[in-house]
Structure formats: structure tokens, C-alpha cells
ChimeraX commands (.cxc) that place a marker at each C-alpha (Angstrom):
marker #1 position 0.00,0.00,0.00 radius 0.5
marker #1 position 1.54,3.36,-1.12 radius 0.5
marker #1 position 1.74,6.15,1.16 radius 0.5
marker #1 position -1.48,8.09,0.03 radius 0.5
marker #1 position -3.86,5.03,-0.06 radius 0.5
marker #1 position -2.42,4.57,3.90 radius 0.5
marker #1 position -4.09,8.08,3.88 radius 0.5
marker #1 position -7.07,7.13,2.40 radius 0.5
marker #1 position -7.12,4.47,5.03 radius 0.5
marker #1 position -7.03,6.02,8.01 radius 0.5
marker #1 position -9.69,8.73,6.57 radius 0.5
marker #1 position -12.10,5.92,6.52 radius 0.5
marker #1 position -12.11,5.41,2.24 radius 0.5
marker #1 position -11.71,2.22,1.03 radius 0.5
marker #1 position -10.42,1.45,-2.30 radius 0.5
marker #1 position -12.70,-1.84,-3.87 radius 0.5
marker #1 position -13.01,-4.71,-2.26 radius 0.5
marker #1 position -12.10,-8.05,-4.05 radius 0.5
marker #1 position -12.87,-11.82,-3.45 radius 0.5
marker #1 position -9.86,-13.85,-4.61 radius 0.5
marker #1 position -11.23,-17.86,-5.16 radius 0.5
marker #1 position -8.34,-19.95,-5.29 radius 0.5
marker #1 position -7.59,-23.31,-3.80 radius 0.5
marker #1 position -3.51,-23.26,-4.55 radius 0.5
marker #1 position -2.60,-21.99,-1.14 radius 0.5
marker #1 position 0.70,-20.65,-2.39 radius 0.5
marker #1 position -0.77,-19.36,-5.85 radius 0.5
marker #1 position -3.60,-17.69,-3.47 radius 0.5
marker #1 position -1.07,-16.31,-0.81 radius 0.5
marker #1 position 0.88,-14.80,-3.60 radius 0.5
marker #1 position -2.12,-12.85,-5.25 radius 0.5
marker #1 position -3.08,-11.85,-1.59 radius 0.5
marker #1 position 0.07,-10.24,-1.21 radius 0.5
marker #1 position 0.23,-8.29,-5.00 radius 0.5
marker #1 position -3.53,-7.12,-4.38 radius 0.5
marker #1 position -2.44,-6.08,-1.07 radius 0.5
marker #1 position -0.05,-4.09,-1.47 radius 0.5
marker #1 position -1.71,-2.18,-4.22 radius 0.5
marker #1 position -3.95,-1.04,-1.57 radius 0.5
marker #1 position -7.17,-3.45,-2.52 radius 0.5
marker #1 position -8.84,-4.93,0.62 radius 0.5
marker #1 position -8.63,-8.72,0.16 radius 0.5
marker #1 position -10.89,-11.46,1.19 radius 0.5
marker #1 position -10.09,-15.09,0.03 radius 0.5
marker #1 position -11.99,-18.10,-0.90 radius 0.5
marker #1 position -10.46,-21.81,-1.13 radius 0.5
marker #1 position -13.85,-23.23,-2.39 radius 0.5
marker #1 position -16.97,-22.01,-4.31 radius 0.5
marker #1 position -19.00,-22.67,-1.31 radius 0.5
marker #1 position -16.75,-20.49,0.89 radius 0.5
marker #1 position -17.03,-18.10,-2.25 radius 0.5
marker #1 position -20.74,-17.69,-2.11 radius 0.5
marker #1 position -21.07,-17.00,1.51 radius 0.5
marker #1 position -18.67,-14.74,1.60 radius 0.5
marker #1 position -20.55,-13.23,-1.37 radius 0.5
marker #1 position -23.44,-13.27,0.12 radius 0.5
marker #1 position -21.66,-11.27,3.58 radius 0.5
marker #1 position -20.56,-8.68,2.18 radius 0.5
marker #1 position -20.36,-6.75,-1.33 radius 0.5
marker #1 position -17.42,-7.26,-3.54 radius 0.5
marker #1 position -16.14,-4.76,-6.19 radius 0.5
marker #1 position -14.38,-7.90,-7.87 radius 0.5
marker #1 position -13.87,-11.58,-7.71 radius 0.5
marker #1 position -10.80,-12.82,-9.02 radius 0.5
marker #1 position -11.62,-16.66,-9.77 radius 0.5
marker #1 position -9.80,-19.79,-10.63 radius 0.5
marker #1 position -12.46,-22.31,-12.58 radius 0.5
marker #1 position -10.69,-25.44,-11.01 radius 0.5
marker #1 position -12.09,-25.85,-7.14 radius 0.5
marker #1 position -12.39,-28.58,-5.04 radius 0.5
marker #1 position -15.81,-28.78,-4.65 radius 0.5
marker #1 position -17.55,-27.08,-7.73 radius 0.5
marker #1 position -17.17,-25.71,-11.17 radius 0.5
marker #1 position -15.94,-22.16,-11.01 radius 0.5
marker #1 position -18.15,-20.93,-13.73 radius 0.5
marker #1 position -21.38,-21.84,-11.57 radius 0.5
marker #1 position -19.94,-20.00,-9.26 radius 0.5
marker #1 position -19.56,-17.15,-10.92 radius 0.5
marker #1 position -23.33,-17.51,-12.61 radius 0.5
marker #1 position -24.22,-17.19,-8.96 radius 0.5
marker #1 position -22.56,-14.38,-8.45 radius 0.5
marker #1 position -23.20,-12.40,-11.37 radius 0.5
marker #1 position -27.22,-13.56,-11.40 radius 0.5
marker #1 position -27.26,-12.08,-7.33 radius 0.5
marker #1 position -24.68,-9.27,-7.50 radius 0.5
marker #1 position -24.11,-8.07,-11.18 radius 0.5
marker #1 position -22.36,-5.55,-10.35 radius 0.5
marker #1 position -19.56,-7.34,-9.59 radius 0.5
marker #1 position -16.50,-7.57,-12.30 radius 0.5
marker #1 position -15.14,-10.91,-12.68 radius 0.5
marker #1 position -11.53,-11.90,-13.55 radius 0.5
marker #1 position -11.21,-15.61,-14.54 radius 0.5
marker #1 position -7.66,-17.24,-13.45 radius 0.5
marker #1 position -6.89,-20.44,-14.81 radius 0.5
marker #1 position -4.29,-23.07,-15.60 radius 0.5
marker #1 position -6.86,-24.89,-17.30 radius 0.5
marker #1 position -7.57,-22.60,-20.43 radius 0.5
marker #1 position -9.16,-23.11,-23.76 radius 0.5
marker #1 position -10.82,-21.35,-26.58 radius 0.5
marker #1 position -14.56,-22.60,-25.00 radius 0.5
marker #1 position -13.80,-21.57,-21.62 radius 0.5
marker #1 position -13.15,-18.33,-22.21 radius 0.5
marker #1 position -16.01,-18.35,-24.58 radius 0.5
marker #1 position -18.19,-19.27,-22.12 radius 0.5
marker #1 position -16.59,-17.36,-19.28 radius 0.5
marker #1 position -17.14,-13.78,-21.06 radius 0.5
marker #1 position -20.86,-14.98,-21.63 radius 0.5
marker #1 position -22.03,-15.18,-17.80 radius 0.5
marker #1 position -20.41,-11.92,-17.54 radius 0.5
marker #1 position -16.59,-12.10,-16.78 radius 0.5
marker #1 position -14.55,-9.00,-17.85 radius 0.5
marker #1 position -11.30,-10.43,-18.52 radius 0.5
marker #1 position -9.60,-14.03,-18.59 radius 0.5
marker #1 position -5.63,-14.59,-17.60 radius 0.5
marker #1 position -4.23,-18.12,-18.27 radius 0.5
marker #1 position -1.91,-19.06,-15.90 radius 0.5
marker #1 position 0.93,-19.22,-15.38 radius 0.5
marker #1 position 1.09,-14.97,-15.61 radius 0.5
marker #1 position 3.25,-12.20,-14.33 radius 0.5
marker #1 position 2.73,-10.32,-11.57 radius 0.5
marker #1 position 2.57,-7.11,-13.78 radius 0.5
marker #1 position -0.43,-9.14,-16.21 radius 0.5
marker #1 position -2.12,-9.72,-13.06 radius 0.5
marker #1 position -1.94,-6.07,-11.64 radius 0.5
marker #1 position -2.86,-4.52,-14.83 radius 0.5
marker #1 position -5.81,-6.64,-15.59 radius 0.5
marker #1 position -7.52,-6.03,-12.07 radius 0.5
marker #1 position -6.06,-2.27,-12.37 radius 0.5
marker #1 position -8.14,-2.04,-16.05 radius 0.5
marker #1 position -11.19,-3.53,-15.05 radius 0.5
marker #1 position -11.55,-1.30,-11.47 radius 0.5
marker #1 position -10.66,1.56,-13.84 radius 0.5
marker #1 position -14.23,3.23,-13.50 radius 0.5
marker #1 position -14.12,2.61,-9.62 radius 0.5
marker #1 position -10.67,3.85,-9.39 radius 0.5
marker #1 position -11.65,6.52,-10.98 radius 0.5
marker #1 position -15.05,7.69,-9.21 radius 0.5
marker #1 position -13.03,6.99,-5.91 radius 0.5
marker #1 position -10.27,9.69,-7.11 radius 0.5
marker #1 position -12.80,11.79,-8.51 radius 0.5
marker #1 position -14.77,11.63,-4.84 radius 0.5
marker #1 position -11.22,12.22,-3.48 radius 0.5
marker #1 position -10.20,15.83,-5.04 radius 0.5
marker #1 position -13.87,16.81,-4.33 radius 0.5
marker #1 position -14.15,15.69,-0.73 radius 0.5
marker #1 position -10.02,17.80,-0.16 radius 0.5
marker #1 position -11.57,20.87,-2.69 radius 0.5
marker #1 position -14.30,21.18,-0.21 radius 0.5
marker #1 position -12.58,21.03,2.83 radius 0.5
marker #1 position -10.31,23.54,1.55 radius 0.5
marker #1 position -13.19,25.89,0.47 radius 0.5
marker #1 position -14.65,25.85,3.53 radius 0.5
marker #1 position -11.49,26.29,5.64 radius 0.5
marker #1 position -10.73,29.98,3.16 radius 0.5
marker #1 position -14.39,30.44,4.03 radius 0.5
marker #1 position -14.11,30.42,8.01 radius 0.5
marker #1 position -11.00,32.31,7.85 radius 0.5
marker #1 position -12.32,35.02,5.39 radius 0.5
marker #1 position -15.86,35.56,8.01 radius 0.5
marker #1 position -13.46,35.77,11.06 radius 0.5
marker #1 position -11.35,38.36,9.02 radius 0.5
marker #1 position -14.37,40.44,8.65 radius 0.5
marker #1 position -15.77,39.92,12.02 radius 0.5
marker #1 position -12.55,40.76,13.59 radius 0.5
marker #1 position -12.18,43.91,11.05 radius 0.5
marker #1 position -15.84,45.19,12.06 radius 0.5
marker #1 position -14.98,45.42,15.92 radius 0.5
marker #1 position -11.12,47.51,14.94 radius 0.5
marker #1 position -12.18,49.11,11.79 radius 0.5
marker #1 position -15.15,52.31,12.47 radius 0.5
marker #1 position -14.93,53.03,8.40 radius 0.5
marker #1 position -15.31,49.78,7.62 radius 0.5
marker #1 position -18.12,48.63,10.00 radius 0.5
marker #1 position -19.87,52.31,8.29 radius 0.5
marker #1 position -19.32,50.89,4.61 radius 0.5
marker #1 position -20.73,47.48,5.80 radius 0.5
marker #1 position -23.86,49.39,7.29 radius 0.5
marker #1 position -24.34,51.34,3.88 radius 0.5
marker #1 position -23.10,49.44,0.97 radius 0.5
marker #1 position -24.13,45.81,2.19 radius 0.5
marker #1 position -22.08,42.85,0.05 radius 0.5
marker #1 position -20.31,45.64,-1.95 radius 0.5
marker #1 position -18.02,45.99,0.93 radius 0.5
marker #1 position -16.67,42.52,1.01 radius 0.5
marker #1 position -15.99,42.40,-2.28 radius 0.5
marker #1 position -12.13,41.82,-1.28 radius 0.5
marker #1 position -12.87,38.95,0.52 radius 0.5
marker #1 position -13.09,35.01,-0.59 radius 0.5
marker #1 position -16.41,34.31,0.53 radius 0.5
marker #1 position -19.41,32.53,-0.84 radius 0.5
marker #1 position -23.12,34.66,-1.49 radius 0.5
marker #1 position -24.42,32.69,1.56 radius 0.5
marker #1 position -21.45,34.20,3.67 radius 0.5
marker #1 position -21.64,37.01,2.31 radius 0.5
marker #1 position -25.24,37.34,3.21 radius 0.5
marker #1 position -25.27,35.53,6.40 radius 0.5
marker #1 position -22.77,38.18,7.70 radius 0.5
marker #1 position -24.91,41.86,5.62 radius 0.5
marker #1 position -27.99,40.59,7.59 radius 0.5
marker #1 position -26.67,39.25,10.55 radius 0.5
marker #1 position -27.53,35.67,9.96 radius 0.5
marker #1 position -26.09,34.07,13.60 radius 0.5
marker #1 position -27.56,30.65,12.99 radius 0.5
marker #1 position -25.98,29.82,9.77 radius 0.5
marker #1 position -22.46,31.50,10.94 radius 0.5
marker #1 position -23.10,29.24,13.87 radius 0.5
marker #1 position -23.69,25.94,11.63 radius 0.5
marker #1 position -21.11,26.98,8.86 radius 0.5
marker #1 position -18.56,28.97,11.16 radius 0.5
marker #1 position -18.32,27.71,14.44 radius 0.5
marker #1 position -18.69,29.47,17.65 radius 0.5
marker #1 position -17.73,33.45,17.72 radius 0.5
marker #1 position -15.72,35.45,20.11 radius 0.5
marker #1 position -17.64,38.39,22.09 radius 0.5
marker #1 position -15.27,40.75,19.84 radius 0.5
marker #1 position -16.64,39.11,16.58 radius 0.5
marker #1 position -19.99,39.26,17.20 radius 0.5
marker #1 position -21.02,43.31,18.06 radius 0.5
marker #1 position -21.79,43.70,14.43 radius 0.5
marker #1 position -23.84,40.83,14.24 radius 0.5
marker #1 position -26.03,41.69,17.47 radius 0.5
marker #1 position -25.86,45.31,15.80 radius 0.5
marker #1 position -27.38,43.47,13.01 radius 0.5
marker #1 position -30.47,42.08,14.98 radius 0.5
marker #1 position -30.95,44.88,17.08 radius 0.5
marker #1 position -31.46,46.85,13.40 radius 0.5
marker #1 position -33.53,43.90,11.94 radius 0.5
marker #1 position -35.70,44.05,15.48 radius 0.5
marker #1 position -36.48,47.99,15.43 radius 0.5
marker link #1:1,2 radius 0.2
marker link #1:2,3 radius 0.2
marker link #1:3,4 radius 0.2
marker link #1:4,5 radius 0.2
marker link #1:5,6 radius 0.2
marker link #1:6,7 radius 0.2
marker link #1:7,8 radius 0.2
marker link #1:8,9 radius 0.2
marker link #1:9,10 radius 0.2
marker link #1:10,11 radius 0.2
marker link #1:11,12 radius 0.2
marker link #1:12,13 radius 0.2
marker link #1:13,14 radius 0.2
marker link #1:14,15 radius 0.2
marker link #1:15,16 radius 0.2
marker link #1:16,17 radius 0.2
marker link #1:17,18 radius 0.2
marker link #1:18,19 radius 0.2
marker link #1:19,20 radius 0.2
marker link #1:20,21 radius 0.2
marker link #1:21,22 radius 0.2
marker link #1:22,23 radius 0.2
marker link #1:23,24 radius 0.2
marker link #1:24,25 radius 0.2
marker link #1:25,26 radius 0.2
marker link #1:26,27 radius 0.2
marker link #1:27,28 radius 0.2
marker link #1:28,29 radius 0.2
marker link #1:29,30 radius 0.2
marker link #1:30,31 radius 0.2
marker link #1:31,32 radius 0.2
marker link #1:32,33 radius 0.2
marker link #1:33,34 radius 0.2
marker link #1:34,35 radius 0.2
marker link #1:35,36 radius 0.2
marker link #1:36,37 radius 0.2
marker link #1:37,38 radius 0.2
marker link #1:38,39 radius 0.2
marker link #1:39,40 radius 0.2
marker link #1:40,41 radius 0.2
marker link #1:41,42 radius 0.2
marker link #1:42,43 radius 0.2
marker link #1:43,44 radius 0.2
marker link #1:44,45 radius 0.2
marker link #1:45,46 radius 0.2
marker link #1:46,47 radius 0.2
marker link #1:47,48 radius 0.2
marker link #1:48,49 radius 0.2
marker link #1:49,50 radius 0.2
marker link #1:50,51 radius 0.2
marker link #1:51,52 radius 0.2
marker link #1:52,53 radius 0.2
marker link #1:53,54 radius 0.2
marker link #1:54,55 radius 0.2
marker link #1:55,56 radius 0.2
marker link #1:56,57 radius 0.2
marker link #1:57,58 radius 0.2
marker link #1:58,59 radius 0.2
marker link #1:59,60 radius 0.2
marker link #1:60,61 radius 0.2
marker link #1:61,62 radius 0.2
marker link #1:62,63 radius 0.2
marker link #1:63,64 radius 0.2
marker link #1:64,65 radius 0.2
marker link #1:65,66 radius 0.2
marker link #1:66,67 radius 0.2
marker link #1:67,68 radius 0.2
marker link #1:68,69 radius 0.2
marker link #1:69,70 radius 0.2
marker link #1:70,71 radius 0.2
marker link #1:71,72 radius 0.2
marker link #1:72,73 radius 0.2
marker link #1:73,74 radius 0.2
marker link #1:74,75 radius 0.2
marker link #1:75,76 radius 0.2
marker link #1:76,77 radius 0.2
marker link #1:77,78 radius 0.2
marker link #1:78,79 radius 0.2
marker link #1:79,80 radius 0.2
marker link #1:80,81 radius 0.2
marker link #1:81,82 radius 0.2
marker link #1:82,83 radius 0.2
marker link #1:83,84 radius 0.2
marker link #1:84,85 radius 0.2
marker link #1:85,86 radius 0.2
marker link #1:86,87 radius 0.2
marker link #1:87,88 radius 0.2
marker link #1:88,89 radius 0.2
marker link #1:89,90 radius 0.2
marker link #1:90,91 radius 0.2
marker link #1:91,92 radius 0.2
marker link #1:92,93 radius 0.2
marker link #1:93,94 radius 0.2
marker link #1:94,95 radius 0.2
marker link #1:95,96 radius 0.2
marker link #1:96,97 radius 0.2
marker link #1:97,98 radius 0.2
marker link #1:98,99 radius 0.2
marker link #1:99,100 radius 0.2
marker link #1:100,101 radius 0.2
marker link #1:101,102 radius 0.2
marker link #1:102,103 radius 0.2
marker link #1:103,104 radius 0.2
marker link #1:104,105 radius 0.2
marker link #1:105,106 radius 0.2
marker link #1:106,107 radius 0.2
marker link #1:107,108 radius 0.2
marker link #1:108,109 radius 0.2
marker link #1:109,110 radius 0.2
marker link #1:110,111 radius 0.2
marker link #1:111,112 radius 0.2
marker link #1:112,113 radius 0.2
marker link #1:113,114 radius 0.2
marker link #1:114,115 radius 0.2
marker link #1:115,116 radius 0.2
marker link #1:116,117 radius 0.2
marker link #1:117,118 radius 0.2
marker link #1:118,119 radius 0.2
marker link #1:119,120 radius 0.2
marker link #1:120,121 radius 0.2
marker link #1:121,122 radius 0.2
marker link #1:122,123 radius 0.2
marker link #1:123,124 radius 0.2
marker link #1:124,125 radius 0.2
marker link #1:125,126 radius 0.2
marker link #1:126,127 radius 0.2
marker link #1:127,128 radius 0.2
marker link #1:128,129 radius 0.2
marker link #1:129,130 radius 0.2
marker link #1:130,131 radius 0.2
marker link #1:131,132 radius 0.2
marker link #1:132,133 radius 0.2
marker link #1:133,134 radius 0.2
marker link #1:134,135 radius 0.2
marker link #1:135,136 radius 0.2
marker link #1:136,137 radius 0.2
marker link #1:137,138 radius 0.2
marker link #1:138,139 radius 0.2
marker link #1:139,140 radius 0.2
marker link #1:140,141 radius 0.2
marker link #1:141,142 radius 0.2
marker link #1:142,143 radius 0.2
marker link #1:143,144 radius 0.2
marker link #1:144,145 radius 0.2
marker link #1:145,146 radius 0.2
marker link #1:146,147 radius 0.2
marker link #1:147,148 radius 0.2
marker link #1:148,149 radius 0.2
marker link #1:149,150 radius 0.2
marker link #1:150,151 radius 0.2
marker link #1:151,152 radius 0.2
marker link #1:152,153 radius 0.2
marker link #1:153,154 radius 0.2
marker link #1:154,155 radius 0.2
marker link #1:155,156 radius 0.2
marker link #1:156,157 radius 0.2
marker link #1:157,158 radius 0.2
marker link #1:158,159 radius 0.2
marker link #1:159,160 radius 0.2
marker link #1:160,161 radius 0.2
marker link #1:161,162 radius 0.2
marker link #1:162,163 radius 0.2
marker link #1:163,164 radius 0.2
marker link #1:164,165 radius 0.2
marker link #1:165,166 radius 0.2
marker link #1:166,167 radius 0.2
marker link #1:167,168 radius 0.2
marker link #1:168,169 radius 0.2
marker link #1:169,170 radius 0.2
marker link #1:170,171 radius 0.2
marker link #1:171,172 radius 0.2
marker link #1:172,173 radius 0.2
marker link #1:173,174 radius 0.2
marker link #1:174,175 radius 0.2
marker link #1:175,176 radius 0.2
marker link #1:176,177 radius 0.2
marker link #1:177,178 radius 0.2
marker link #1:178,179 radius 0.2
marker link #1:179,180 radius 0.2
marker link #1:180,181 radius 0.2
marker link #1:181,182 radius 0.2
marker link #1:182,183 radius 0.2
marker link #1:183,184 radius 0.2
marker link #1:184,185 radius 0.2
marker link #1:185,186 radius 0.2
marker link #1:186,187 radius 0.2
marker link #1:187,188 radius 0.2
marker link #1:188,189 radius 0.2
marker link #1:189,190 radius 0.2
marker link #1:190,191 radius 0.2
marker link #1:191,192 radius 0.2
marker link #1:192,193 radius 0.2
marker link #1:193,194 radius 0.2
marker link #1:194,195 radius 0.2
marker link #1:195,196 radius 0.2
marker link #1:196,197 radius 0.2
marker link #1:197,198 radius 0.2
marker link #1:198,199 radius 0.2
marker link #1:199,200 radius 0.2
marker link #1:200,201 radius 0.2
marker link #1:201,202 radius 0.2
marker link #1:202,203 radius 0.2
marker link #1:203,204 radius 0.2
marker link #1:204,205 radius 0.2
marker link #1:205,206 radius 0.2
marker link #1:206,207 radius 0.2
marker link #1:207,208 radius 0.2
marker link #1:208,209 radius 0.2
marker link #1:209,210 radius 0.2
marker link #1:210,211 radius 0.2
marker link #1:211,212 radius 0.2
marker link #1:212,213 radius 0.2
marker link #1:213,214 radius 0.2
marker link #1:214,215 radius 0.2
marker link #1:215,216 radius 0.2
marker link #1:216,217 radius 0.2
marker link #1:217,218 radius 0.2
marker link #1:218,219 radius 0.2
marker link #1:219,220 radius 0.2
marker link #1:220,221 radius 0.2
marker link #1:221,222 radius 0.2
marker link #1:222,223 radius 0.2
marker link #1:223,224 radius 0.2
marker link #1:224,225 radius 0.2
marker link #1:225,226 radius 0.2
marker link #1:226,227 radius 0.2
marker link #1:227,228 radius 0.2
marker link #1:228,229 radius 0.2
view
């Protein structure tokens, strides 16, 4: 795992979640590991029955699976799978392939089909191409979640710098008084700021802001007292 999925992590976002079904213990361990470390959250599977429960648990972004199990034919399992949660992408693994297989494979509904024995690199870039989308929408939901925290971080410091600059500055509390929003037009802050603060909105400063200091809020009760008369 790379520094800023261990980031991600501990923010509480979780990069997709894949079911690995593979009864070569050392083949399995070493897929565990490559997934792992790529930051996926890895559950594994050494039959189809163990498969479908664990399907059935919990929702799975991808399942990774071999067709050769001990106790059923992979490809039911992945009927299964696809028929209850068809949203999940499916990777078939195999040291077992033929023409038919994969055939048959990409017709109940598996993405992509890797004969072993492959590289690690095949491997990562096949599960890394068919999470593309979800890698994606999880960046995307990334920038916007640190864009907004950022926004709203300028935003309380910009409404404290005004509130602080009303209580020092006589001319500029006088400007505020008479020209409304025209007076902040130097400062970062959104129309519902803006307005919040012109009309002395002390609920939504409250909700958006945080708690004031005495200094910060005489133009505020100014405000009311003005709204009240």
C-alpha cells in the first residue's frame, strides 16, 4: 500500500473490495500479497461454497476466480454471483484454459480471462483495467471531498477576518452598514457568507462557522438589534 492510499485508510475510504477464489494456497497467498499491497482490501476463498457466503456477507467490487475448485465448477460460481450481485466484475484465473472456456466465461459476464501461469505485472494490470471506473469515481470523490474542505477552511478564515475587522475598523463597520455585500468584495467568501454576515444571519455563521468570540460578534447583534427595530 503506497503512502497516500495509507491516507485514504485512516480517513475511513476504502479502495474496492475483491474476493480472490483460489484453492492453490501458495498461488492464493501470492495474489493476496500483490492485491495487497496495491492497496485493494482482500478477502479469500479456497472453495466455491466459501465463495458464495462470503458473497453473500458482504459486497465485492471484484472476484478474481480460478475455474478449477475442489468442490464445484468455477463458472457456476460465478453464474451465482453475477445472477445475485451483477455488479460485480469478474476476472477468470486459470491453468486450465481453452478457446470454449473463455467463450463461455465472457458470456455469464466475466470482464477479462488470464491463463496461468502470468506475471505479476499481467495480473496487476488486468484487475487495475477492469476497477478503472471505480478507481476513478473513488479519485474523482477524493479531489472533491479535499476541494471542499479547503473551500470551507478559506471560508471560516475570510468571516473571522471580517468579524474581527468590524470590531477595529469604524470606516469599515460604516461601509458594511451602507453598501451591504459591496463591501466585502475583497474577501473570498461565498453569497451565503456574504449574506449571512450583511444581515446578521447568527444561525448559519453558527452551523457553517463555528462558535464566535464576544469581539466578533457586536456587528452581528448590531445586526439584529437593526432587523428588530
Amino acid at each position: 500500500m503506497n503512502a497516500a492510499q495509507a491516507i485514504s485508510r485512516k480517513r475511513g475510504e476504502e479502495w474496492p473490495h475483491i474476493l480472490l477464489m483460489e484453492d492453490e494456497i501458495n498461488v492464493a497467498k501470492g495474489l493476496q500479497m500483490v492485491l495487497a499491497e496495491e492497496g485493494y482490501d482482500v478477502d479469500w476463498a479456497m472453495t466455491g461454497r466459501s465463495a458464495l457466503e462470503k458473497c453473500g456477507q458482504k459486497v465485492f467490487d471484484l472476484l478474481v476466480a480460478d475455474l478449477k475448485l475442489p468442490d464445484m465448477n468455477g463458472m457456476d460460481v460465478i453464474r451465482h454471483v453475477k445472477g445475485h450481485r451483477p455488479e460485480t466484475e469478474v476476472v477468470v484465473i486459470t491453468g486450465y484454459s481453452s478457446v470454449a472456456s473463455a467463450v463461455e466465461a465472457m458470456k455469464i459476464g466475466a470482464r477479462d480471462y488470464l491463463p496461468k501461469p502470468f506475471t505479476e505485472d499481467e495480473f496487476k494490470n488486468v484487475v487495475h483495467e477492469v476497477l478503472k471506473d471505480r478507481l476513478e469515481q473513488l479519485t474523482k470523490g477524493r479531489l472533491e471531498s479535499v476541494e471542499s474542505h479547503t473551500a470551507k477552511l478559506i471560508e471560516h478564515r475570510e468571516v473571522m477576518r471580517v468579524l474581527n475587522r468590524t470590531a477595529d475598523d469604524k470606516g469599515f463597520w460604516n461601509a458594511l452598514m451602507e453598501s451591504g455585500v459591496e463591501a466585502l468584495s475583497e474577501y473570498n467568501l461565498s453569497a451565503q457568507a456574504k449574506t449571512a454576515i450583511i444581515t446578521g444571519d447568527l444561525s448559519w455563521i453558527n452551523k457553517h462557522i463555528g462558535e464566535l468570540t464576544q469581539k466578533q460578534l457586536l456587528f452581528l447583534y448590531r445586526r439584529m438589534e437593526m432587523e428588530t427595530w
